[in-house]
N, C-alpha and C positions, 0 to 999 in steps of 0.2 A: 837411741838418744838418751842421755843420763843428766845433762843438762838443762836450763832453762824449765821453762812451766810448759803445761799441758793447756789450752782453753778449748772449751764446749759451750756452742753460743747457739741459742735460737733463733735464727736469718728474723722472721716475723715480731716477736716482741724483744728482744735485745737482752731476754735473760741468757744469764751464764754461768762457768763455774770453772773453777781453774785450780791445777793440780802440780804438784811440787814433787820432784824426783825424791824416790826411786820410783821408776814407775813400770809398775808392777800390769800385768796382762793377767785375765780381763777387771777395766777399771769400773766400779760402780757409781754411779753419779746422780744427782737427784737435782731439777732445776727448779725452779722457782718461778711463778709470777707468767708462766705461758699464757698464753690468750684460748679460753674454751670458746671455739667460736664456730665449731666443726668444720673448719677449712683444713687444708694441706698446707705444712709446712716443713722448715727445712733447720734440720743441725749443722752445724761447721764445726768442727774440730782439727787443730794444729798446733804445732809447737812454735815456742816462740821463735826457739833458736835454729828453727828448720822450718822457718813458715810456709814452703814452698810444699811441705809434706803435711798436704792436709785430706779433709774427705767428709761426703757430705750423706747426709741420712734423711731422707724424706718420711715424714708421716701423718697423719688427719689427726689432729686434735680433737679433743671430745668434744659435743656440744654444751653450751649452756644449761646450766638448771634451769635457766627462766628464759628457753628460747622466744625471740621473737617472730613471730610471720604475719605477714600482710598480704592479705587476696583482693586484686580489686574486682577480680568476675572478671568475665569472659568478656572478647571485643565484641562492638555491637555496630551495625552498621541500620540507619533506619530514612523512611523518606521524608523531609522536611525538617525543623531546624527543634524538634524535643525530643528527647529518649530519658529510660528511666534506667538509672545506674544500678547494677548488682554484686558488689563487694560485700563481703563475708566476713562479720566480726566474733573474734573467738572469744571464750571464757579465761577472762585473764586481763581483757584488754581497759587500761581504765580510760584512756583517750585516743579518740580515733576522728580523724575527720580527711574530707576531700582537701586537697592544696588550691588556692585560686587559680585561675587559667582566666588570660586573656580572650575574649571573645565568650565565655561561658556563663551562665545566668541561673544561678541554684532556686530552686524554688519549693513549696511543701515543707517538708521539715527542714531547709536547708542544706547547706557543708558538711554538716556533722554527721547526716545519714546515708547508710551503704548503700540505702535504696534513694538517693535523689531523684528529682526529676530537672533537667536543666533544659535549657534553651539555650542555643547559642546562633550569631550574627558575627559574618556572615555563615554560610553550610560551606563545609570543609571536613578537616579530619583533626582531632584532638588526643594527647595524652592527658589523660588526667589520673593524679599520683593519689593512691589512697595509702594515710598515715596512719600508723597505729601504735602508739605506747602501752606498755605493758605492763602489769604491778612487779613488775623488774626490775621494770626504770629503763626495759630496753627502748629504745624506736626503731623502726624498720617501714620500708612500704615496698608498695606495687603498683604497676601500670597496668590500666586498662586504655585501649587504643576506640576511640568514638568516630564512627564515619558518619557524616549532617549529608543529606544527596537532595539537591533540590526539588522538589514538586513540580512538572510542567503545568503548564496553564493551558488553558482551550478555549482561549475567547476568538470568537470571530465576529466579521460582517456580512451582514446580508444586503441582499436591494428589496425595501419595500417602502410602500405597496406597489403593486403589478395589476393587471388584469387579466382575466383567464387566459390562459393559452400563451400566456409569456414567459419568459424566465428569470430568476432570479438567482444572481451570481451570489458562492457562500464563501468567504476566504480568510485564510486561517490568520490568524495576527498575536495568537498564543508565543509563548515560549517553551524549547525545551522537551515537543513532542517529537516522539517519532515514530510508533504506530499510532494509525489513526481510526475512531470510527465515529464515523457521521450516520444519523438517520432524518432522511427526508419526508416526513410521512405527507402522504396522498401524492408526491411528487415523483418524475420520472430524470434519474432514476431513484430510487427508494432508499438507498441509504450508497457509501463512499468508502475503502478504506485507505487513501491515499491522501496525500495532503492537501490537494487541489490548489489551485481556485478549483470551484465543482457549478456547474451551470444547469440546472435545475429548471423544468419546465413543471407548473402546476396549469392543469386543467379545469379542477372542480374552486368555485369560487368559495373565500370565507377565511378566518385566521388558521396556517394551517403551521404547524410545528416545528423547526429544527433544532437537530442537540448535536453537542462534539465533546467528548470526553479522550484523550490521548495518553498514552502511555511513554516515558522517558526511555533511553539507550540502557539506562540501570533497572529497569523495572518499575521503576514509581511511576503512579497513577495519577491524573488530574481528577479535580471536580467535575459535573456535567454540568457544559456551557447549552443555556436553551435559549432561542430566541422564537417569535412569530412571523410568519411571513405573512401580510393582509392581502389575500386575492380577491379585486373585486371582480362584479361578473360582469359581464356584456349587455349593453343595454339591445333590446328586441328593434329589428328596424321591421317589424312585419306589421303590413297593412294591406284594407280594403280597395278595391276598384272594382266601381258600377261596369259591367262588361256583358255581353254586347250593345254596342249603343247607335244610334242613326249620325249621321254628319250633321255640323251643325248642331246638334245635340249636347248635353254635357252630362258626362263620368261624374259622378260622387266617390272621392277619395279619400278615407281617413283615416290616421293611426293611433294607435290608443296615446294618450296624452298624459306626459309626465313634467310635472315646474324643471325637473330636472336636465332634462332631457333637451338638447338642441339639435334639431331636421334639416337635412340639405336633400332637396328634393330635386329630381333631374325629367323634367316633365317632354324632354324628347323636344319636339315640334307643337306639340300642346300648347295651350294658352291655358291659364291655371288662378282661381282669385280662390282668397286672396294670395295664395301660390307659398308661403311661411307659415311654419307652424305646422302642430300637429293637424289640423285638418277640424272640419269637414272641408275641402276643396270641390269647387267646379272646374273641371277639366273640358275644353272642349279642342277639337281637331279639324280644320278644313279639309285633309283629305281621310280618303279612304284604306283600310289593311290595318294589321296589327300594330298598333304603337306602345312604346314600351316607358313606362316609369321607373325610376330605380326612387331608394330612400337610405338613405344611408343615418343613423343615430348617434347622436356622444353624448356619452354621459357630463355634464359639463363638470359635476363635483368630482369625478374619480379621473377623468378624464380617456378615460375607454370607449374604444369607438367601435362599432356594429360592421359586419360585413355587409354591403349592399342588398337591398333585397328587389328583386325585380319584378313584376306584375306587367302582366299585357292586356291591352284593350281593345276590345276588335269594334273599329268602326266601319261600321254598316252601309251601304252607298241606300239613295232612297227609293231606289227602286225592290229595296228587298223586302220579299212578303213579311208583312204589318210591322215594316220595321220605323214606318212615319205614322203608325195610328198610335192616338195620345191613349193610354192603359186607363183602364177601367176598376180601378181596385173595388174587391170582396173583400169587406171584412166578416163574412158570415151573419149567422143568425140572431137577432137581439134575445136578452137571456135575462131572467130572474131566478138569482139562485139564495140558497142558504148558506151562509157563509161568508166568508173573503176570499176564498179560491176557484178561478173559473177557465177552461184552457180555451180560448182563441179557438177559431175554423176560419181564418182567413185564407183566402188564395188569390194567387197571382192569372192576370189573363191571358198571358203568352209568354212562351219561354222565351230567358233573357231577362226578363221585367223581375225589379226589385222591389221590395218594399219594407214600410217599418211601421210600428206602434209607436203612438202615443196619444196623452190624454189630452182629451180638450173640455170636457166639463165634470162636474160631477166634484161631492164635497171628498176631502181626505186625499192619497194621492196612489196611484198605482206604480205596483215593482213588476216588470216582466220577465219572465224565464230568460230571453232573447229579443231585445226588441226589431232584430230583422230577420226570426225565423216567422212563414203563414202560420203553423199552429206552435203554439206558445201557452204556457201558463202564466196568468197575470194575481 
């Protein structure tokens, strides 16, 4: 071709240079004004008058004197809704900061620092773009990728209070768990790792402990949830009966006596005064053989109740030896001692026959060991 012009263009910055016949093989040529930007780029070269005969030359341009780079750190993935940023500012850089982000909340030094500390609402995942100018004059950035994974929670309910030997249901009403570990302490069974509901039997009575801490499908931990469970105990339904006794006769029945405490006594065929309450009771029976009392207790404040407790009375027909002669109580020998402590030698005059202390004169007032064992310290 001897005709038209020769051009040689940079595809990327649009410098060029253009060449007038005779053209001479190989042509040397110098552009102008390319872009240092270390990227690939591309030459064109054609004739005007044979455009169709052209040809292209790829090469990397050199970098910048005053390259720019921007690191924002590595991605971070963490449980709950703060993490602390680690972007890397070079020597060179005179203005650097984080870009705002929707849902993100800078806090400590700030936007301006590599190392933020943010919070964000709700927990999700974030780009956040870290900017950096340079004494260049370049700008440039980088993304760091932020995963927010929520925290399960481990609250539950319980049923209290109970009374010994009952149970208390524990059931999970957290969020977000999905291994579980419960500990029951003094209860059966002693600890759970499943979600439950979990049904809990406590024996020993008094405030006894539970805790639920869970872990998420991601790894993330909860706090430990603790609550108390109040086991109260069972009130005693145990008590006395005068036994063996003559017909016609009457049984002395009592049980230890608490304001608390409300008695449902079940006197059989007994006749029984005043027959309520803890007691002392007179019992008596027209016939003859074993008769049986039960007693049953409730606590009326906790509202727990006693298993039965049964006691037998053997009444006596009155033909049985000295079972109608009226007893002769022994309280032993009279005594002068030194001191305040003196033990009793009282005895009974036939088996069967009961008896008790107590004072009837004398200044100040007496404590007995027992007052219905025969020897006693008073």
């Amino acid at each position: 071709i001897s005709t038209g012009t020769l051009v040689i263009t940079d595809y990327s910055s649009g410098a060029n240079q253009i060449f007038y016949p005779p053209f001479n093989s190989p042509i040397a040529y110098n552009l102008c004004g390319i872009l240092s930007d270390g990227l690939q780029h591309t030459l064109i070269s054609y004739f005007s008058d044979a455009p169709t005969c052209a040809d292209t030359v790829t090469y990397t341009a050199p970098g910048p004197c005053n390259a720019c780079t921007a690191n924002a750190g590595s991605n971070i993935t963490v449980c709950g809704l703060t993490a602390n940023l680690n972007a890397i500012e070079n020597t060179g850089d005179v203005n650097t900061h984080w870009l705002a982000q929707s849902g993100i909340t800078y806090s400590g030094t700030g936007i301006n620092s590599p190392t933020a500390t943010i919070t964000a609402s709700p927990a999700g995942v974030y780009n956040l773009v870290w900017q950096v100018t340079n004494s260049g004059g370049l700008t440039c950035s980088d993304t760091t990728t932020v995963t927010f994974q929520q925290i399960p929670t481990s609250s539950f309910t319980t049923a209290t209070p109970i009374c010994a030997g009952q149970t208390s249901t524990m059931t999970y009403t957290g969020t977000g768990g999905s291994q579980f570990n419960w500990s029951f302490v003094n209860g059966t069974p002693s600890s759970a790792l499943t979600i439950g509901p979990h049904v809990i039997t406590y024996s020993a009575a008094g405030s006894q402990t539970v805790s639920l801490w869970v872990t998420s499908s991601n790894g993330c931990q909860s706090d430990t949830t603790t609550h108390t469970v109040v086991v109260n105990s069972i009130p005693s339904s145990a008590f006395t009966a005068q036994s063996p006794i003559c017909i016609n006769s009457s049984s002395v029945v009592q049980a230890p006596c608490n304001g608390n405490y409300s008695y449902q006594w079940n006197w059989g065929s007994g006749t029984a005064v005043p027959g309520t309450g803890c007691g002392p009771h007179s019992v008596t029976w027209s016939s003859t053989g074993a008769q049986n009392i039960y007693l049953t207790v409730t606590d009326v404040v906790t509202g727990c109740v006693s298993t039965a407790t049964l006691q037998q009375v053997q009444v006596l027909d009155s033909t049985t030896l000295n079972c109608c002669i009226t007893p002769s109580p022994n309280a032993g020998p009279d005594a002068n001692v030194c001191g305040f402590t003196y033990s009793l030698q009282g005895s009974v005059p036939a088996p069967g026959n009961v008896g008790s202390w107590t004072q009837t004169s004398g200044t100040g007032s007496s404590i007995f060991g027992s007052s219905s064992a025969y020897n006693t310290n008073v």
